[in-house]
N, C-alpha and C positions, 0 to 999 in steps of 0.2 A: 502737819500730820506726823504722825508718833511712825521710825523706820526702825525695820525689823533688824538686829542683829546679825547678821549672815555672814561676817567679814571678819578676817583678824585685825583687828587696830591695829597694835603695833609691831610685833617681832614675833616670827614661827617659835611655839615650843619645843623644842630640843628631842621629846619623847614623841612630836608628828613625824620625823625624820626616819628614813629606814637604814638602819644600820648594818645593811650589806643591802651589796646588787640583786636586784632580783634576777629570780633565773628563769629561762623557758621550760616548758616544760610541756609537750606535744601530746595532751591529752587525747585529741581527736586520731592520731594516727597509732594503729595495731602494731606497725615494727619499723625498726630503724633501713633497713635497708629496700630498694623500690623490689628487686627479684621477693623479699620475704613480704611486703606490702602486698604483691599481685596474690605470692599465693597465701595470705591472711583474707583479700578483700571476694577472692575465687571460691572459700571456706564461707563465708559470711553469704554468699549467695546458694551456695549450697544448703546451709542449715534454712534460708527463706525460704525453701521450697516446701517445707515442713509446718509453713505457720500460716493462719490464715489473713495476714497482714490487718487485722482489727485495728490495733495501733490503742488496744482498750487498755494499757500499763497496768494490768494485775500483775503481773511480774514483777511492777517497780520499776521497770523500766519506761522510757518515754514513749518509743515506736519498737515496731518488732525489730528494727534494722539494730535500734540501738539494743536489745536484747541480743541479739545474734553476734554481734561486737563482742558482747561482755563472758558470750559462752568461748566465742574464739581466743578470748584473754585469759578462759579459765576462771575466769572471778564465778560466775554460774555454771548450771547445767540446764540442759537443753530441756529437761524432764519439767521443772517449775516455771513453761507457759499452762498458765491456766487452761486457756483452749483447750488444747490434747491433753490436758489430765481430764479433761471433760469429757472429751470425744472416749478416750480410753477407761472411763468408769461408764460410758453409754454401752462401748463393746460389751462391756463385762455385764451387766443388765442386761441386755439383750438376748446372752447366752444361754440366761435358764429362765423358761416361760412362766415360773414359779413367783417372779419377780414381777411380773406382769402389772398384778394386782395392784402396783401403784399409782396406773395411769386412770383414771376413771374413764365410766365407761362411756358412750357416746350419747350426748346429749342431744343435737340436732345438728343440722348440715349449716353449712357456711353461708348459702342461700337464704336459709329461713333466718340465721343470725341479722343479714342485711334487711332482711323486713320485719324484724323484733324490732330493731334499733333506728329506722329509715334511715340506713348508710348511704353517702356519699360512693361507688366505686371509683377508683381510680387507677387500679391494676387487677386482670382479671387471671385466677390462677383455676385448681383443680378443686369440684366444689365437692369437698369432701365432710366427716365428720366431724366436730368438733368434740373433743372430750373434756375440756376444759377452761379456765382462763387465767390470767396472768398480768398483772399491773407492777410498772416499773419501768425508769429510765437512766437507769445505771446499766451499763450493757453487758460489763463483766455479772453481776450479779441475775442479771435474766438467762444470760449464757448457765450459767450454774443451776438455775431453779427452775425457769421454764421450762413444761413439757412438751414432747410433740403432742401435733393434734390440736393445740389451743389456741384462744383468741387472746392476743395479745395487744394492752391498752397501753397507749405510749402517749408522746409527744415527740419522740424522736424520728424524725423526716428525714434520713440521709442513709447513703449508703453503707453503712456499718450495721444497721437498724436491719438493714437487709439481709446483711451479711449473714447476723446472727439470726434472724429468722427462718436460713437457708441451712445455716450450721443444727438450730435445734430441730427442724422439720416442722414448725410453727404454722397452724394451720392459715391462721390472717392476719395480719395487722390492722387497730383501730388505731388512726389516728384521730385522737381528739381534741376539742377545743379549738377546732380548723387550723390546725398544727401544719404549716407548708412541708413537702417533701419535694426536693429538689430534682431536675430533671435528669442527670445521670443515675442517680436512686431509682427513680419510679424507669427508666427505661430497664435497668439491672430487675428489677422486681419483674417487669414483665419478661424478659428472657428466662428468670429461673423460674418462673408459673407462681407468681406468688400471690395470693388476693390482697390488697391494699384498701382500705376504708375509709374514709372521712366523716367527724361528725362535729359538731358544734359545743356539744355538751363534756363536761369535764370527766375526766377517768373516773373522779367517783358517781359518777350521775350512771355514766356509761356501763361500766362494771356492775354497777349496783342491779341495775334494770335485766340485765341479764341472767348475773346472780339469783334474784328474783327468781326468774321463770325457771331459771333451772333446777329450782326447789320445789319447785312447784310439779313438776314432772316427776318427780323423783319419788 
C-alpha cells in the first residue's frame, strides 16, 4: 500500500531552522509588576460591571472579559461594545415620542399568538401585545434590529437568547423546529417573566403563518 510522505528523508533544510532564540512574550498578562497586575485586573472588573456579559464578539473581541483587557491596554475604547451603543441609541429613541411611529402598532396578544400557532409553552411571562416579529439567529444582529414587543423566531435555546430578549424587551420567544433550550436558560427566562415557545415547524413555516394573519387584520 502506497505511504504518505509526512517525514523528512534525509537532512533538515537549513531555511526549517530559526535563526535566533525565540523569545517570551506574556500576552495574556496586563503589566509586569503583581502591585500594577491587581490594579489592571481590579479596572477590568470594574469596566464588567458595564457590559452585559453576552460574550456575542461584535467588538471583535472573543468575551467581554477579553474586551475589557484590551480597553485596559488602551488598544480600544469602552464606547465600541455594541450592546450599549444599542442601549444608548434606544435611550435616544425613547426621548421623543415622535420617533414612536417606528414600532408597529399592536397586532394581537401573546396568548392568541400561542393558539394561532398551537405553541409548545415552556416559560410563562406577561401576556402582553405583540407589535411585531423578528426571525434570526445571530444574536449581535437581533440585538440591533429587534424591536420590543415582538415575537421572536429562533433556534437559539440558551442563555444569551435570553439575555438578549430581556435586553430588547422582546415580547416571546419561538423556538422552532423543537429547538432544545437548556435548563439554566429556561430557569433565567422564568425569573425575568419571559414567554418561551416551542414549535415543530421551521422559522419559515412559523413566521410565515403569522405574517399571514397579521395581514390579514390590517
Amino acid at each position: 500500500m502506497p505511504v504518505f510522505l509526512n517525514h523528512l528523508e534525509n537532512t533538515i533544510p537549513k531555511n526549517m531552522f530559526w535563526d535566533k532564540n525565540l523569545e517570551y512574550v506574556p500576552v495574556f498578562e496586563l503589566e509586569v509588576s503583581q502591585i500594577e497586575k491587581f490594579k489592571a485586573y481590579a479596572e477590568v472588573e470594574e469596566i464588567l460591571k458595564f457590559f452585559p456579559r453576552l460574550d456575542c464578539g461584535s467588538c471583535g473581541s472573543p468575551t467581554c472579559k477579553c474586551f475589557a483587557e484590551d480597553v485596559v491596554r488602551r488598544n480600544i475604547t469602552v464606547d465600541k461594545c455594541v450592546v450599549n451603543m444599542q442601549k444608548n441609541g434606544e435611550n435616544y429613541r425613547n426621548s421623543y415620542e415622535s420617533i414612536n411611529i417606528l414600532c408597529s402598532e399592536a397586532i394581537m396578544k401573546i396568548s392568541e399568538l400561542q393558539d394561532l400557532l398551537s405553541l409548545k409553552c415552556l416559560s410563562i411571562g406577561t401576556d402582553r401585545e405583540i407589535s411585531g416579529g423578528f426571525c434570526g439567529d445571530l444574536l449581535s444582529w437581533v440585538m440591533a434590529n429587534a424591536k420590543e414587543d415582538c415575537v421572536w423566531f429562533t433556534v437559539m435555546g440558551n442563555i444569551n437568547s435570553v439575555a438578549v430578549a430581556s435586553l430588547n424587551d422582546i415580547g416571546c420567544i419561538v423556538l422552532c423546529q423543537n429547538s432544545k433550550i437548556n435548563d439554566i436558560a429556561l430557569q433565567k427566562a422564568k425569573e425575568e417573566g419571559i414567554f418561551i415557545f416551542s414549535t415543530d415547524m421551521p422559522i419559515f413555516e412559523a413566521s410565515g403563518k403569522f405574517y399571514n394573519h397579521s395581514n390579514n387584520l390590517m
